[in-house]
C-alpha positions as CSV (number, residue, x, y, z in Angstrom):
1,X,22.8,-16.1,-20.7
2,X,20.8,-13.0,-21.7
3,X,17.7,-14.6,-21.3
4,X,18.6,-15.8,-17.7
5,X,19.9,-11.9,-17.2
6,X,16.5,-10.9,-18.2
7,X,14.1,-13.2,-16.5
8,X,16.0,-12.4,-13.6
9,X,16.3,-8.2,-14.1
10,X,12.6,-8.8,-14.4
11,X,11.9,-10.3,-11.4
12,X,13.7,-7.6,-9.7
13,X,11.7,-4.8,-11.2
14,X,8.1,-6.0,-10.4
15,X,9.2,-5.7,-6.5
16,X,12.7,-3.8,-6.5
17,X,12.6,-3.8,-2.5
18,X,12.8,-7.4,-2.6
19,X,15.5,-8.7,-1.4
20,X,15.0,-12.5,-2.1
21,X,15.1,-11.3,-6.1
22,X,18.5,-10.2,-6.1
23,X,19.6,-13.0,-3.8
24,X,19.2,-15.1,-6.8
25,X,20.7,-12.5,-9.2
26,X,24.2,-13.2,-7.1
27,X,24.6,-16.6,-8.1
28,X,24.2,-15.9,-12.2
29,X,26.1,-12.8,-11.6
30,X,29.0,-14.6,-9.8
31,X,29.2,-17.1,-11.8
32,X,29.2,-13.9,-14.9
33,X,32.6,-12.6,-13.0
34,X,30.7,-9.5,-12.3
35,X,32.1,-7.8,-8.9
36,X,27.6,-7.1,-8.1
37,X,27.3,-10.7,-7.2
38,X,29.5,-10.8,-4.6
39,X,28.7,-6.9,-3.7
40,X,24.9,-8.2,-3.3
41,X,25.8,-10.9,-1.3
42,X,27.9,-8.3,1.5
43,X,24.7,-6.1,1.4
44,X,22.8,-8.6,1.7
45,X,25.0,-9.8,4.9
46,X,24.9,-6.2,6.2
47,X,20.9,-6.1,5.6
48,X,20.5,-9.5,8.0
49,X,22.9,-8.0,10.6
50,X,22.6,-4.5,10.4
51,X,24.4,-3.7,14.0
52,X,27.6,-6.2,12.6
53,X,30.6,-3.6,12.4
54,X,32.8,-6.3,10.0
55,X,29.4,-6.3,7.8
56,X,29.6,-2.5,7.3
57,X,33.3,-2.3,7.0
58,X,33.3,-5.5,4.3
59,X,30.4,-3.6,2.2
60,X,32.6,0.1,2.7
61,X,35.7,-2.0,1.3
62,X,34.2,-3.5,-1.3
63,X,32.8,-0.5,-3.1
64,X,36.2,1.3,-2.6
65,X,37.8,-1.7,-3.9
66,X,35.4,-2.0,-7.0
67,X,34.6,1.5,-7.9
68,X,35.4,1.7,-11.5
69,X,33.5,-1.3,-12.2
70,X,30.6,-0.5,-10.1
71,X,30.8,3.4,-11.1
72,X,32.4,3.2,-14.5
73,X,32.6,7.0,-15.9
74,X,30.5,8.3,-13.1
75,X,33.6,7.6,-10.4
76,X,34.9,11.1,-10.3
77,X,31.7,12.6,-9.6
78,X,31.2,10.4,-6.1
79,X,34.4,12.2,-5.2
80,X,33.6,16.1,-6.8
81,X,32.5,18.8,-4.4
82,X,29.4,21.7,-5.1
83,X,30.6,24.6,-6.2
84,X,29.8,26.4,-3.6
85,X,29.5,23.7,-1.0
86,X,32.8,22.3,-0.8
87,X,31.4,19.8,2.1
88,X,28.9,18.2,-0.4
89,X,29.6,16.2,-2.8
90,X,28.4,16.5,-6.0
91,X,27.0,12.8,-6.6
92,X,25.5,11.1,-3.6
93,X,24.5,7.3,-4.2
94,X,22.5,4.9,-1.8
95,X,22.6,1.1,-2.8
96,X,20.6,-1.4,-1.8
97,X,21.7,-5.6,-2.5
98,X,24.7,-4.4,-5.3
99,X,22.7,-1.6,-7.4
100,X,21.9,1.9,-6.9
101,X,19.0,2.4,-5.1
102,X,19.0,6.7,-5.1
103,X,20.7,9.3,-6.8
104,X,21.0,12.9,-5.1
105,X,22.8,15.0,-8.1
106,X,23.8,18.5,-8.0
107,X,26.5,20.4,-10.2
108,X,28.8,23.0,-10.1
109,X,31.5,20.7,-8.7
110,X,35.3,20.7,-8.0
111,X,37.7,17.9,-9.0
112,X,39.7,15.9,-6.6
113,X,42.3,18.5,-6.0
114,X,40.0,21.2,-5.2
115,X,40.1,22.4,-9.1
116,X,37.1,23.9,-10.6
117,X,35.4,21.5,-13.3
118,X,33.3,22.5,-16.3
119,X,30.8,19.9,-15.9
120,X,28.7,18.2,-18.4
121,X,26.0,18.1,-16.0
122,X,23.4,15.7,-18.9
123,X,25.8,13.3,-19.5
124,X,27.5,13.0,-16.4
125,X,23.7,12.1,-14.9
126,X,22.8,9.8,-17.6
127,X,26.2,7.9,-17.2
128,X,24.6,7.1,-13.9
129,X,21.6,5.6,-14.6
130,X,22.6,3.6,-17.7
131,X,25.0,2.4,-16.0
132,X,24.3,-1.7,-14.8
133,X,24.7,-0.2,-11.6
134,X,21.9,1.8,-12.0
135,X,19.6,-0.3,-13.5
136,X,17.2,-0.6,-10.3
137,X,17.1,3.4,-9.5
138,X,13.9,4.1,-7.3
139,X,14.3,7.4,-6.6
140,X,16.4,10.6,-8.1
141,X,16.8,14.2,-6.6
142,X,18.7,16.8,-8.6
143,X,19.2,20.1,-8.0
144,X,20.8,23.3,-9.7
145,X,21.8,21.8,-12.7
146,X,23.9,24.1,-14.8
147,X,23.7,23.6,-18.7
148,X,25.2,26.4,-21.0
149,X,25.4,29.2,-18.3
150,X,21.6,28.2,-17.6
151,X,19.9,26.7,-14.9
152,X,18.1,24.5,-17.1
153,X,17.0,21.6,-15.4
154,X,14.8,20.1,-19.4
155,X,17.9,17.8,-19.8
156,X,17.6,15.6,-16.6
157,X,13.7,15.2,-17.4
158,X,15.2,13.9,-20.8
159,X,17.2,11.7,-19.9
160,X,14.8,9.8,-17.8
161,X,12.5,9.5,-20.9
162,X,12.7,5.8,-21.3
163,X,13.2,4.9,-17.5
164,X,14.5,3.3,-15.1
165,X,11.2,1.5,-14.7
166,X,11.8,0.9,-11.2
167,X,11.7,4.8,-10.4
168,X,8.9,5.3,-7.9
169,X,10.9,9.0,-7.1
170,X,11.5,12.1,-8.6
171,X,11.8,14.9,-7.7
172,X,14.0,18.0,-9.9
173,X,14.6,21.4,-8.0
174,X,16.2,24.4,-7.6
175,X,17.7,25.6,-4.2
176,X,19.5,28.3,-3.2
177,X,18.8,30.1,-7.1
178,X,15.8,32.5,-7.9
179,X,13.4,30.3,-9.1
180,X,12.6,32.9,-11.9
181,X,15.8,32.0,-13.7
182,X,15.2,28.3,-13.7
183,X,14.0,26.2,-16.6
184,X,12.5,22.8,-16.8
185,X,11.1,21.4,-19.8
186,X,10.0,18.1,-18.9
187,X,8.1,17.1,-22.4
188,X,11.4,18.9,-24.0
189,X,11.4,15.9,-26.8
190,X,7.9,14.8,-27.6
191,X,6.0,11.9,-26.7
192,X,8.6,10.0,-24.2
193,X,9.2,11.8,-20.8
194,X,9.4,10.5,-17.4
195,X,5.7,11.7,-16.8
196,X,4.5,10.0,-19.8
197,X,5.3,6.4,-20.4
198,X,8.9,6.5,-19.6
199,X,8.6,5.7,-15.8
200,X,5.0,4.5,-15.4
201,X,6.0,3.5,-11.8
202,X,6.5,6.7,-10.1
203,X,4.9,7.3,-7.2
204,X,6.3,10.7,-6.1
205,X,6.9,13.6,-8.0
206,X,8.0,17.2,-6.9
207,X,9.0,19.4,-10.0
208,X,10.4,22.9,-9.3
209,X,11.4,25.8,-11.6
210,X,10.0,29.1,-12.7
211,X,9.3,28.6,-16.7
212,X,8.2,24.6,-16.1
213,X,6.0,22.7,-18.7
214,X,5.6,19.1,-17.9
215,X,3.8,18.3,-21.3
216,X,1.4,15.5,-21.3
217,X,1.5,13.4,-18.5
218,X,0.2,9.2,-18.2
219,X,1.6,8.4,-14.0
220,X,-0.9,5.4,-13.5
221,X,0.7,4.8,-9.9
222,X,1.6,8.4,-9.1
223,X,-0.2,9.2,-5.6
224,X,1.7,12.5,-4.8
225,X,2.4,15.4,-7.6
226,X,3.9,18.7,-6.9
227,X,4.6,21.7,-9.2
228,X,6.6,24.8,-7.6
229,X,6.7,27.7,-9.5
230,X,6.9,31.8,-9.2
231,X,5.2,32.2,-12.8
232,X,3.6,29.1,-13.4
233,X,2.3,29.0,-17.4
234,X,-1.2,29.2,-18.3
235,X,-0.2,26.0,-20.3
236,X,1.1,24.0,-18.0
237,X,-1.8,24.5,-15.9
238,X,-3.7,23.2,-18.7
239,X,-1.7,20.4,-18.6
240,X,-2.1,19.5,-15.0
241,X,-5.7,19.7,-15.7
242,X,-5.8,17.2,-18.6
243,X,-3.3,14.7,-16.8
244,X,-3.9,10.8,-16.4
245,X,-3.0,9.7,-12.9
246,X,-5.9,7.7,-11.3
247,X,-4.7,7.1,-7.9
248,X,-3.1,10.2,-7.2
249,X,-4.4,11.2,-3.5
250,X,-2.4,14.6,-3.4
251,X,-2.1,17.4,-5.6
252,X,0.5,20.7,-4.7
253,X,0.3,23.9,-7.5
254,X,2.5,26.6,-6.9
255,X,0.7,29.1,-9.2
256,X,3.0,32.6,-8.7
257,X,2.6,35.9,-9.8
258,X,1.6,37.5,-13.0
259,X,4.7,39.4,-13.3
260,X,6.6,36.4,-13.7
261,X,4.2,34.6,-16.0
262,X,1.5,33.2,-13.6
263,X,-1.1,34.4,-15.8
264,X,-3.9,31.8,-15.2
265,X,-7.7,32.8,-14.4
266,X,-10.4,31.0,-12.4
267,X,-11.8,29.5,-15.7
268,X,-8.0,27.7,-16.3
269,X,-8.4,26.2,-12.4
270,X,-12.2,25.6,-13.3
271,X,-11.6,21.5,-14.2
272,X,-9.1,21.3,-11.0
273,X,-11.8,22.6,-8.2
274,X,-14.4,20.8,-10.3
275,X,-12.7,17.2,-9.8
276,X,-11.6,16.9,-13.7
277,X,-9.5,13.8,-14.1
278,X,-8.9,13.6,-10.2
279,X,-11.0,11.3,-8.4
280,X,-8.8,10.1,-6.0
281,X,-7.4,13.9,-5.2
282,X,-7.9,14.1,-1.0
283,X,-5.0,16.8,-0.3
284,X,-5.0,19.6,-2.6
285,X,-2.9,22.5,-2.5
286,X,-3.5,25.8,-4.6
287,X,-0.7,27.4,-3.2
288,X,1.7,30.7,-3.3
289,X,-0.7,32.6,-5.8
290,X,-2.8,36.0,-6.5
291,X,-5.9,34.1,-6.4
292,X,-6.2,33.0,-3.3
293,X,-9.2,35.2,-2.6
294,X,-11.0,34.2,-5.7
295,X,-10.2,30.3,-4.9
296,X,-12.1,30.7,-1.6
297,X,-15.0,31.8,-3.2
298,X,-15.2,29.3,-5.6
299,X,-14.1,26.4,-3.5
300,X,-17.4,25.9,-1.7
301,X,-19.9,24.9,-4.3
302,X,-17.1,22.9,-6.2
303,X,-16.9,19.3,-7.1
304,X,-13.4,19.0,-5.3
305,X,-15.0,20.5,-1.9
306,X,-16.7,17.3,-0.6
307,X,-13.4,14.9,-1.4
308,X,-10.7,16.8,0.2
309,X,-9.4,16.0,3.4
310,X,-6.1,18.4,3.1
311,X,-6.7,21.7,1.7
312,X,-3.5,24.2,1.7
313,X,-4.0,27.4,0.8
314,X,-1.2,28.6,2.1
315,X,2.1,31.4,0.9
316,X,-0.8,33.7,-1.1
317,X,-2.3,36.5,-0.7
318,X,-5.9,35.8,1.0
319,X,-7.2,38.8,3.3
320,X,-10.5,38.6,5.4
321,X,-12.6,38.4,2.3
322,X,-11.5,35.4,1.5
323,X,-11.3,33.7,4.8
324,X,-15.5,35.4,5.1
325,X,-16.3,33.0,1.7
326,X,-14.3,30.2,2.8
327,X,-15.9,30.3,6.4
328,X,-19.6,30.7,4.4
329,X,-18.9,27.7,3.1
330,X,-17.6,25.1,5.5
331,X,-20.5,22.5,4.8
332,X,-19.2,22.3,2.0
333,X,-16.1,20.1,3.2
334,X,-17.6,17.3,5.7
335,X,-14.4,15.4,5.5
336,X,-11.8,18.4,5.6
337,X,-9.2,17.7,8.8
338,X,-6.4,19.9,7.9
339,X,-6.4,23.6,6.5
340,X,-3.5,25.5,5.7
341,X,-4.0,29.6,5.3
342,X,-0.4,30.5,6.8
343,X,2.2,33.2,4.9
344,X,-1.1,35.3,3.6
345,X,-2.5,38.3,4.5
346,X,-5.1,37.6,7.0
347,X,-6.1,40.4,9.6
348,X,-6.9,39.2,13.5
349,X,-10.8,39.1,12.1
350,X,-10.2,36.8,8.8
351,X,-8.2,34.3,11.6
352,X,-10.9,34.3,13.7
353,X,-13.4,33.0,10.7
354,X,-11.4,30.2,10.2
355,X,-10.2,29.4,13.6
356,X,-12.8,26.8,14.2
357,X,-13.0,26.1,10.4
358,X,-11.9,22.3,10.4
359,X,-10.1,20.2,13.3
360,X,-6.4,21.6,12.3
361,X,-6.0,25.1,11.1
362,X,-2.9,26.0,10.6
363,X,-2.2,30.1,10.8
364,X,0.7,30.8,11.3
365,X,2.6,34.2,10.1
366,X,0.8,36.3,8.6
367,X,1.7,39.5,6.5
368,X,0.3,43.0,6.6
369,X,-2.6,43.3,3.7
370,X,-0.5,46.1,2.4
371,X,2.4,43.5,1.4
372,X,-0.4,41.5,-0.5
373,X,2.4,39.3,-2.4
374,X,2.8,35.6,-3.2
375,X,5.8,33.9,-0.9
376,X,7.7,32.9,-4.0
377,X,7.5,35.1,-7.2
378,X,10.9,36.0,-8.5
């Protein structure tokens, strides 16, 4: 019976938005006594009759009916509420034909009777996706995860290190916390991370902290990357710029301020604007940093100048001077449709230069040059 199980989980992972795959997963699972063959046969139901009322109501019942043996451990947690967001609950699931299909996960939670919790945040999120139910995750959103009086956000990125392998999703943040005082260490344990051979099927990543390192990174399929940071390292720059990902089409850097550890020089972005490892780049973003001025200058006679289609520059600290070297040099992009220069310091006559610059330019506020900062710093 494990081989069946397997030829059959496989099936499911080389196209996890098939439904057809699970369809036949039902039977073997029905006949297995496990309550996710007859909970993907009810989705299933609900997905070819999605206005049927009894469809939705059988599925709602179901789950409530089967929780513990389609949540196991992770029950509680559907039920907990933020710490300070009693209307939110700490674990929000989607499923899709019996299995998890996304996990939204933030701690700081109260139990059912309104009590504060101390949360193992770590193991209360990998009880979720090693659970069978989770086995066919796509996509994963945490945010403010609370380890050891820390917002340390490494341990989630650790957890993922050998999969699911149907993740095309992730995305770790902070929200409503200075970004300063969060951590994220996604290469915390070597070789095996999410960005590097664990989940070689992601598609999507947005990674947000102010100390973040994402170590060495292998995301054949990844199209979309984004790093937000206050302070971003030197070395995780470094790492962006030695990364693996052949198809990806868009590229976000939040590169902060020195004072909280965005250190990097033009030489550290010199293999980013010169096309380095990103052939496929069309949207770049160089984004909420001290350079801005610096990047318009170079920008022109780079390698990246005659690819991009999306350039963002936006939440830094460009004045006129930089908008006067950016305007010099708009030959330099004949397939740019979209620029982004709002939240800088632009005066009425570095606008101007770039009103006409490409077909959308995108202004917005601008502040005084005095108030030369980057958007997001501590």
């Amino acid at each position: 019976s494990g081989g069946a199980a397997a030829e059959f989980e496989a099936a499911i992972e080389a196209n996890p938005n098939d439904p057809d795959a699970y369809v036949v997963y039902a039977d073997w699972l029905q006949e297995q006594g496990d309550p996710r063959g007859e909970f993907i046969a009810l989705q299933n139901r609900l997905r070819e009759n999605p206005d049927d009322p009894k469809a939705k109501e059988d599925c709602e019942a179901f789950l409530a009916d089967n929780e513990a043996a389609l949540c196991g451990d992770f029950a509680a947690m559907l039920h907990a509420k933020r710490g300070y967001r009693k209307d939110k609950a700490m674990l929000e699931l989607e499923w899709f034909m019996g299995f998890i299909k996304s996990v939204s996960f933030e701690t700081g939670y109260y139990d059912r009777d309104g009590n504060r919790g101390s949360a193992d945040a770590v193991g209360f999120f990998e009880s979720v996706i090693k659970h069978p139910s989770g086995r066919f995750i796509q996509s994963v959103r945490t945010r403010d995860i609370w380890c050891d009086d820390m917002l340390d956000l490494s341990g989630i990125a650790d957890a993922l290190g050998n999969g699911p392998k149907t993740l095309r999703k992730l995305s770790i943040e902070r929200s409503e916390f200075d970004i300063s005082g969060v951590t994220c260490d996604v290469g915390l344990k070597g070789a095996a991370s999410p960005l590097n051979g664990g989940c070689p099927n992601l598609e999507e990543v947005v990674l947000e902290a102010g100390d973040l390192s994402i170590g060495k990174v292998n995301l054949p399929k990844v199209r979309d990357f984004r790093v937000q940071s206050g302070g971003l390292p030197t070395s995780t720059v470094k790492e962006i710029a030695d990364a693996n990902w052949p198809k990806l089409e868009t590229l976000h850097i939040w590169l902060g301020e020195e004072e909280y550890g965005g250190e990097s020089t033009m030489d550290d972005l010199a293999p980013i604007l010169a096309g380095t490892n990103l052939p496929s780049v069309t949207h770049l973003g160089l984004m909420n940093t001290e350079l801005s001025n610096e990047i318009c200058e170079a920008l022109p006679s780079s390698s990246m100048a005659a690819q991009l289609e999306v350039l963002d520059l936006s939440m830094g600290t460009m004045t006129a001077d930089g908008a006067k070297a950016l305007a010099a040099g708009k030959g330099a992009f004949p397939k740019l449709k979209t620029l982004n220069v709002e939240d800088n310091s632009l005066s009425e006559e570095g606008q101007a230069l770039l009103k006409d610059f490409c077909e959308s330019v995108i202004i917005g506020d601008q502040e005084d040059e005095e108030d030369r900062y980057v958007s997001v710093g501590e």
